[in-house]
N, C-alpha and C positions, 0 to 999 in steps of 0.2 A: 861686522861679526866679531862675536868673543872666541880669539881662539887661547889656548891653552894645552899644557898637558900634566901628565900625575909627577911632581916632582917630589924629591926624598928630603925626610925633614934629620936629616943626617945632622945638619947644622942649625937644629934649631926651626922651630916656626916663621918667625924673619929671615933666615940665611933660604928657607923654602920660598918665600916671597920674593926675595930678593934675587933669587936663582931664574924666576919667571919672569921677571922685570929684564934681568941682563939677556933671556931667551927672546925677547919680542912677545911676549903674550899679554894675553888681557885678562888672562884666567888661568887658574891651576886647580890640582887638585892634590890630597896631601893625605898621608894614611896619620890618625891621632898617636898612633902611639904602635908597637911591635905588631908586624902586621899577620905575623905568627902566631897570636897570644892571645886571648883572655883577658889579661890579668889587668887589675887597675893601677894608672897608672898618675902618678903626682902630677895636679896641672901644677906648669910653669907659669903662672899667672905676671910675671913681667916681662916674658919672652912673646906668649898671648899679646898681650896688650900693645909693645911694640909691631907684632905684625898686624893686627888689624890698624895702627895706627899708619903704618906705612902701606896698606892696601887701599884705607881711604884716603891718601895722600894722593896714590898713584890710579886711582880710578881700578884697582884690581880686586876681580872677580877670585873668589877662594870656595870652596867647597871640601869637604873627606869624604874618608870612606873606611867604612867597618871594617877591621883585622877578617883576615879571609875566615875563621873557622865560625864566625858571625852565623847564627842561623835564628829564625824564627819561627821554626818548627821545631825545640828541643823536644826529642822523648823520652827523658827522665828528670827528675824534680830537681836535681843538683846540677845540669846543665843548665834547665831554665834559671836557676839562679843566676849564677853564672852570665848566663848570658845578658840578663835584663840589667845585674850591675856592670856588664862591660858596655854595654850603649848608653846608660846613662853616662858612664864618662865618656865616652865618645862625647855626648852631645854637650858637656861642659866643657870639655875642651875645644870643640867646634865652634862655639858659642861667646868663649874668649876670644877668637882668634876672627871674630866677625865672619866669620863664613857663613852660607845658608843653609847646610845642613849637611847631614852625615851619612852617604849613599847606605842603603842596605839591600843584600839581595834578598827577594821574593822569598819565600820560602819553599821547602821539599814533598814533596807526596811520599807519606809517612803510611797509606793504608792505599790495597790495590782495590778492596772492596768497596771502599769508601772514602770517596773523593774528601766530601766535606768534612772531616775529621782533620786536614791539612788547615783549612779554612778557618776551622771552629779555632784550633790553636793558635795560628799565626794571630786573630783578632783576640786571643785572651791576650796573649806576652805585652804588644805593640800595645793596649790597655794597662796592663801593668807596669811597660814602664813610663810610659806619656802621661800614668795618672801620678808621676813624681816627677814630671817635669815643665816647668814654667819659663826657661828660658824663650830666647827669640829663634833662635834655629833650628828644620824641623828634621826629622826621617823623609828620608828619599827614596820611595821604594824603585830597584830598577826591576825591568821585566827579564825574565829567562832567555834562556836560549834555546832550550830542548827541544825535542822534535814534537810537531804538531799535534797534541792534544794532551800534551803533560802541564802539568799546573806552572800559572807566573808568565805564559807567553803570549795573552792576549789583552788587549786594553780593557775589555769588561771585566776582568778579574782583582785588575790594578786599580780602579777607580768603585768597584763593589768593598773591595774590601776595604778602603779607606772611608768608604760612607759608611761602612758597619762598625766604625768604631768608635766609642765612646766622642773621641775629641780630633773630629776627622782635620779640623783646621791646623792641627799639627804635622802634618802629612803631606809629603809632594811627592812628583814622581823626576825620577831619571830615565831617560830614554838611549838605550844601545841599542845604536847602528847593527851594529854586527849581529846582537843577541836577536834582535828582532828579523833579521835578514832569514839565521840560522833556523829558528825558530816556523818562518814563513809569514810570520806576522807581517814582513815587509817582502814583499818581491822583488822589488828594484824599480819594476813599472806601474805601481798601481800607489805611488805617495800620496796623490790625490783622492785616494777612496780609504786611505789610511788616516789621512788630518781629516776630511770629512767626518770619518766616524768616532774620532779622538776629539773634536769639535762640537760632536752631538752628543756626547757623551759625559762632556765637561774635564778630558783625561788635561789637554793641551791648557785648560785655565790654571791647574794646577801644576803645572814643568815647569820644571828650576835649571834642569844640569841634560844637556847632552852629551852622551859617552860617545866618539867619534872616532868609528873601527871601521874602516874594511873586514870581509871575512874571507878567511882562508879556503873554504868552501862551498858549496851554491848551496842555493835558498832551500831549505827545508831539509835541511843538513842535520839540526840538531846538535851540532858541532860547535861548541865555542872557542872559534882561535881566530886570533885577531891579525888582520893584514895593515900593511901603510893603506894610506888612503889614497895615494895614486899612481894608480898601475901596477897593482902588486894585489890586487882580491878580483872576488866577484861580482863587487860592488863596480861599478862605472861610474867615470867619473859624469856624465849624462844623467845617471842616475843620483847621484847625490848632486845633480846642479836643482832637481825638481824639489828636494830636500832645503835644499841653502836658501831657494829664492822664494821662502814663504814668509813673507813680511815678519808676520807675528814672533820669528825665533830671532829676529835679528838682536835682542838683547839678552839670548839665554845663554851662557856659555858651553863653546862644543870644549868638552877635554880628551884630548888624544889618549890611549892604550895601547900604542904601536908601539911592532919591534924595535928600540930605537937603535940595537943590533943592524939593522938593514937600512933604516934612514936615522939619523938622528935630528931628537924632536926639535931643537932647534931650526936645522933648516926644514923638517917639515911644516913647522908655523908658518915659514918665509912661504914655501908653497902655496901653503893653503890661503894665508895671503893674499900672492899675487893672484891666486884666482879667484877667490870671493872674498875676500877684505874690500 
């Protein structure tokens, strides 16, 4: 298994690589640029270059993730902007740095009357801005957390709206533990009827990146707060052995989002490790 977790590119794109390499991981995950912000930001295009060079050196898994104010459901013309010029450089910076692509969350339910208005949008933006981009890296859609029947928390959603878009080849998904748990997309005991239907669905052909959270609270919470992954959520570790021992993820990397306030991710790599490594 790939484990890893979100490390800070304080020092650099290489100094984040190399942060995960002295952790024991096989994977990280790394914000492109202020994760507060918008704004575009200069690639370092020999800082880039060195860390993808020292990723392929070191067989390391890299992946980002969008600045949190990231949305793809803007609703005004000057956020959309905004927005579509900050993920494009997300995904040239991503792109540099060999990663596979640039997690993005789902997007918001913008109308209570009318679902599909969240829909119609999120597939114009992700059009607009994948029809400027040719790189190798793609968007990663991950699912919600919300409580059960809010938009972004079920695999039919994740996998429609990527076939409705222009150049759906551009497009993977990320899978949260936690989000999915919170959400009830995942119960704890029913993984088996969840990869079946992610399987028939074609969701799991396209997964790139597992986000790898215990939750804070039980299933269908709606709640997104993230626990260590052993012995500290809802989640069991029972229940995430039916998760690990699915042949087909065993090269996708899980990246940690835990407190590392309460465990830090260093020894919880070691953990996660010694029990499914």
């Amino acid at each position: 298994m790939n484990f890893g977790s979100h490390v800070s590119i304080r020092d650099g794109y290489l100094g984040a690589a190399k942060k995960a390499v002295s952790m024991n991981a096989s994977a990280f995950q790394y914000f492109p640029k202020n994760p507060r912000s918008l704004s575009v930001k200069a690639v370092s295009k020999d800082d880039a270059a060195l860390c993808k060079e020292f990723c392929e050196k070191n067989n390391l898994i890299s992946v980002s993730h969008s600045p949190y104010p990231t949305n793809l459901t803007p609703t005004s013309s000057s956020k959309r902007k905004q927005i579509v010029q900050s993920l494009l450089n997300d995904l040239e910076i991503t792109n540099a740095c060999g990663s596979l692509g640039v997690v993005v969350h789902f997007g918001k339910e913008i109308s209570q009357n009318d679902p599909l208005v969240s829909y119609r949008l999120m597939i114009e933006v992700l059009n607009e801005i994948l029809g400027q981009w040719d790189g190798e890296c793609k968007i990663l859609l991950e699912n919600n957390a919300g409580k059960p029947g809010t938009i972004g928390t079920t695999l039919e959603e994740l996998v429609q709206i990527r076939q409705l878009c222009d150049e759906p080849e551009k497009i993977g998904f990320c899978f949260d533990t936690c989000h999915a748990f919170a959400s009830g997309l995942w119960s704890g005991e029913d993984w088996g009827e969840v990869w079946n239907k992610g399987t028939e669905l074609g969701y799991f052909e396209q997964l790139e990146v597992v986000h790898f959270n215990n939750s804070k609270y039980e299933s269908g919470s709606g709640k997104d707060r993230h626990a260590n992954i052993i012995d500290h959520g809802y989640i069991t570790g029972d229940q995430f052995d039916q998760l690990l021992s699915t042949p087909q993820l065993k090269d996708i990397p899980f990246i940690l989002e835990t407190p590392k306030e309460m465990v830090p991710h260093q020894k919880e790599i070691a953990l996660l490790q010694e029990r499914w490594g």
